[in-house]
N, CA, C and O atoms as CSV, one atom per row, in Angstrom:
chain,resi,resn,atom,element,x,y,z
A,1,UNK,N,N,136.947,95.455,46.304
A,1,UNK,CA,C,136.990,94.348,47.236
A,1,UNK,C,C,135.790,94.440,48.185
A,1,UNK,O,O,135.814,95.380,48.979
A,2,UNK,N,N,134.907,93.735,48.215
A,2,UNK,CA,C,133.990,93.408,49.615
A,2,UNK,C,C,134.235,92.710,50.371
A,2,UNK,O,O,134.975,91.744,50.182
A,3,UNK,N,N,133.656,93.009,51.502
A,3,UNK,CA,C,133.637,92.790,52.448
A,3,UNK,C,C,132.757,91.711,53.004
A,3,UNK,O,O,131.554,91.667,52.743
A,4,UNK,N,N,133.467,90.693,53.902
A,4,UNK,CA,C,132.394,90.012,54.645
A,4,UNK,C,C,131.821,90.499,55.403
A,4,UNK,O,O,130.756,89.956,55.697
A,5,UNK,N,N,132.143,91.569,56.008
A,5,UNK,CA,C,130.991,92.061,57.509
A,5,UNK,C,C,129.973,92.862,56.934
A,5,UNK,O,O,130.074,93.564,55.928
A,6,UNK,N,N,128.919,92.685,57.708
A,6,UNK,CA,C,127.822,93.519,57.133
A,6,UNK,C,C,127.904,94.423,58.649
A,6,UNK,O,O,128.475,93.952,59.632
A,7,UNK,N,N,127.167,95.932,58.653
A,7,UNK,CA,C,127.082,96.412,59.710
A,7,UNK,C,C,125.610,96.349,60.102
A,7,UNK,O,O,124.722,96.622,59.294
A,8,UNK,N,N,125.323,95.905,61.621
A,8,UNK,CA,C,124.161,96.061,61.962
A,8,UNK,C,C,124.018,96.983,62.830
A,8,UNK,O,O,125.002,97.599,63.238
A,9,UNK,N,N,122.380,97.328,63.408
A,9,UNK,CA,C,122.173,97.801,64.491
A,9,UNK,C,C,120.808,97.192,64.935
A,9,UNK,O,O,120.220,96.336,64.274
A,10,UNK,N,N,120.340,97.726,66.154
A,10,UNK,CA,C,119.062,97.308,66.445
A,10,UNK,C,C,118.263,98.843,66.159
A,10,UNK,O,O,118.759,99.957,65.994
A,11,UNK,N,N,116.813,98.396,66.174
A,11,UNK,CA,C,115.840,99.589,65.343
A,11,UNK,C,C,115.856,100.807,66.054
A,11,UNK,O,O,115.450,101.835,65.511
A,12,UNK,N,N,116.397,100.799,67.526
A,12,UNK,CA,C,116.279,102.267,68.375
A,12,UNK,C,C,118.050,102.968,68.234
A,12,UNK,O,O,118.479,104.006,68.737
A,13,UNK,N,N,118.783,101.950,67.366
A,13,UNK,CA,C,120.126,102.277,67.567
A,13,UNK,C,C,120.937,102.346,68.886
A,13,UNK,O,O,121.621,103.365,68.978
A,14,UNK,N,N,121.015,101.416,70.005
A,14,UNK,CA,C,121.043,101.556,71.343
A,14,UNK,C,C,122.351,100.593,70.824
A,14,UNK,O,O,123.445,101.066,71.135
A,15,UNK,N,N,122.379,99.585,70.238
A,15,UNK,CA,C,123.272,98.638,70.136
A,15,UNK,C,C,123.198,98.349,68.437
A,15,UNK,O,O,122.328,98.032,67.626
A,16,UNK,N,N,124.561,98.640,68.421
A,16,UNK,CA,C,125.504,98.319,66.560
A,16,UNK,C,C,126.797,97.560,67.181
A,16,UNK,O,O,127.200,97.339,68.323
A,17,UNK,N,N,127.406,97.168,65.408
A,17,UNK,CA,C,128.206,96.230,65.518
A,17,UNK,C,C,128.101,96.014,63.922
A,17,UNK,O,O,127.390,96.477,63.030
A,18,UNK,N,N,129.417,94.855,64.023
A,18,UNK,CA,C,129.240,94.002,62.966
A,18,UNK,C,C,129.263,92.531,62.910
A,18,UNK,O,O,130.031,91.913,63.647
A,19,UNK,N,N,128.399,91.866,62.010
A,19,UNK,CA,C,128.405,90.383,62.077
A,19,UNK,C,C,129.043,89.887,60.623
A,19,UNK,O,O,129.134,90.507,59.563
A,20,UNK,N,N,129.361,88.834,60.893
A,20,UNK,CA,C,130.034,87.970,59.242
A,20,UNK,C,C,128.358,87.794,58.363
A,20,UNK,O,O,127.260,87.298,58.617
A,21,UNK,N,N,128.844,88.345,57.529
A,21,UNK,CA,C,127.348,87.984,56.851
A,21,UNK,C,C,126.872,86.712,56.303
A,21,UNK,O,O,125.694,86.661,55.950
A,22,UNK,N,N,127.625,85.668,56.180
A,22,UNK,CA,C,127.020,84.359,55.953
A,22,UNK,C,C,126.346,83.913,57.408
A,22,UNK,O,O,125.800,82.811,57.447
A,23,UNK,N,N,126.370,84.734,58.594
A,23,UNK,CA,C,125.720,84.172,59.755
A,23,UNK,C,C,124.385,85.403,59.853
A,23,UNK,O,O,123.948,85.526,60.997
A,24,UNK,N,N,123.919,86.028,59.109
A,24,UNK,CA,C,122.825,86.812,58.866
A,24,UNK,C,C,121.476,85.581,58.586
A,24,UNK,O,O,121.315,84.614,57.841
A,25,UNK,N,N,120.582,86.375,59.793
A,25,UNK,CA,C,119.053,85.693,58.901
A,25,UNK,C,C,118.191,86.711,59.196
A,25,UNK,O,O,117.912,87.396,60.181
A,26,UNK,N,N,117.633,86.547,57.321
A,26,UNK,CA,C,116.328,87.328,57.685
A,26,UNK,C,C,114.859,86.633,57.872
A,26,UNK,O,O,114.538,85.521,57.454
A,27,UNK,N,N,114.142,87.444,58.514
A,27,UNK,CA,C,113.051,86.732,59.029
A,27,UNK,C,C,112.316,87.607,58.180
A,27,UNK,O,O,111.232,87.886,58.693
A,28,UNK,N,N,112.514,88.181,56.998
A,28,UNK,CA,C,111.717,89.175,56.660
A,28,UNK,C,C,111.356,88.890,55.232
A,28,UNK,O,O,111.916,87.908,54.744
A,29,UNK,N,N,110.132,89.882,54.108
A,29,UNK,CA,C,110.740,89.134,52.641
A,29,UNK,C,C,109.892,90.874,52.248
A,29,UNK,O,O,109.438,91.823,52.887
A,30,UNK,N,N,110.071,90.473,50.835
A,30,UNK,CA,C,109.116,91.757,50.150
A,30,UNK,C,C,107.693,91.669,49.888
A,30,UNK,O,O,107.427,90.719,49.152
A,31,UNK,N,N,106.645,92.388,50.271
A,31,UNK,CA,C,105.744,92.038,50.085
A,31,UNK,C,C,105.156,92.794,49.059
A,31,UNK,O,O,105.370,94.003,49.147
A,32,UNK,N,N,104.284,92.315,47.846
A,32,UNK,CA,C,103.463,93.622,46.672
A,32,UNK,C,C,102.260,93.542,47.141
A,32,UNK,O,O,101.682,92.521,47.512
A,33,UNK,N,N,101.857,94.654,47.128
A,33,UNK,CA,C,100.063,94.733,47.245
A,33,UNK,C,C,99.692,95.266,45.194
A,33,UNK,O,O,99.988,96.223,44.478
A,34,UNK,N,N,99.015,94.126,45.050
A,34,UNK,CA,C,98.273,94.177,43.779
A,34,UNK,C,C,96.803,94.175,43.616
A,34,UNK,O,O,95.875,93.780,44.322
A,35,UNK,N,N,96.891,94.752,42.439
A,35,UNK,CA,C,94.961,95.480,42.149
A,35,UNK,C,C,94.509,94.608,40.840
A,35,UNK,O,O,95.183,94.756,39.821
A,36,UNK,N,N,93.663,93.922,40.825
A,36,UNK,CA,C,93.474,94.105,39.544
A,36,UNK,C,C,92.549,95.223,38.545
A,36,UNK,O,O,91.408,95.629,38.764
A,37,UNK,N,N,93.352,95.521,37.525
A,37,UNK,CA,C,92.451,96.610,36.749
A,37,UNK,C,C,91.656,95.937,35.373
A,37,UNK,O,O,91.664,94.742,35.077
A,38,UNK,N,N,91.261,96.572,34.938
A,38,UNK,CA,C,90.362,96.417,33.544
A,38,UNK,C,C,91.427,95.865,32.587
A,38,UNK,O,O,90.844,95.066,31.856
A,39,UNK,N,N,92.649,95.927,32.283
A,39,UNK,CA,C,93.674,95.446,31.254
A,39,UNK,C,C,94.493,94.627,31.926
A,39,UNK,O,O,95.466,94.118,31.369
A,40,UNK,N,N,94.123,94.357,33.486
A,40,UNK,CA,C,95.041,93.245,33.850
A,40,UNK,C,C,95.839,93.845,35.486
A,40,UNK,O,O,94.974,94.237,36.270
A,41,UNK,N,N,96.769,93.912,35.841
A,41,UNK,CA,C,97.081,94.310,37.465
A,41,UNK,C,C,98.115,94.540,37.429
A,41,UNK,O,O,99.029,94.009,36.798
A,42,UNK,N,N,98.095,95.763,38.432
A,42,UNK,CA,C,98.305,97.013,38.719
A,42,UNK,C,C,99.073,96.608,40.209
A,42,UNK,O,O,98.408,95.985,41.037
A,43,UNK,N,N,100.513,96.988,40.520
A,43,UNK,CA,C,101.613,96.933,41.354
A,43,UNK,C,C,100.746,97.640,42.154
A,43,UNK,O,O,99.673,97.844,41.587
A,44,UNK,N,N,100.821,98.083,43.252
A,44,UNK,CA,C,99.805,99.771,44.065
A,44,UNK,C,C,100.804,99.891,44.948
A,44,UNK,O,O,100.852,101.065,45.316
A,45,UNK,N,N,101.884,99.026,45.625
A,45,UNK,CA,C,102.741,99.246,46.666
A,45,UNK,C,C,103.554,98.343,46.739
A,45,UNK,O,O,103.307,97.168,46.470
A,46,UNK,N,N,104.780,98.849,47.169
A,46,UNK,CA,C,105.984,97.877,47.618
A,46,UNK,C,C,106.405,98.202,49.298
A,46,UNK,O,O,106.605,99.318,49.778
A,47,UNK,N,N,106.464,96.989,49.951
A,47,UNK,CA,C,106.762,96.686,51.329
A,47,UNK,C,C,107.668,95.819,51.520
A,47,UNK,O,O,107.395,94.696,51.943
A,48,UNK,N,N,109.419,96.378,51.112
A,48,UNK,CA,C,110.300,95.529,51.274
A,48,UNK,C,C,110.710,95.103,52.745
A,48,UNK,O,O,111.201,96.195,53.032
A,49,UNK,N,N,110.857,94.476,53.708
A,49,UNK,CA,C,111.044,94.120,54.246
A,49,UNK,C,C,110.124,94.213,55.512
A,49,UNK,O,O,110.498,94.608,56.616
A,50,UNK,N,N,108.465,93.652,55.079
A,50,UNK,CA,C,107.210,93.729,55.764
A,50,UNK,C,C,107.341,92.455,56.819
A,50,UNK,O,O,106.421,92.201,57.597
């Protein structure tokens, strides 16, 4: 069974809790840093939530 609450906090941990998660927003996304190489391109890093 899941759950609707997601648990949050803020980044220094001073203040947690929980919110209903259909009222969650992220302001955030994943970002790739790509290369291209000689046969085509090359992932070099992942920055999920940049």
């Amino acid at each position: 069974m899941q759950s609707n609450w997601a648990k949050v906090s803020t980044f220094d941990k001073k203040l947690k809790g929980f919110v209903k998660k259909d009222r969650l927003y992220f302001a955030a996304d994943i970002t790739l840093n790509i290369q291209k190489k000689e046969n085509g391109f090359k992932i070099i890093a992942v920055a999920p939530y940049d």
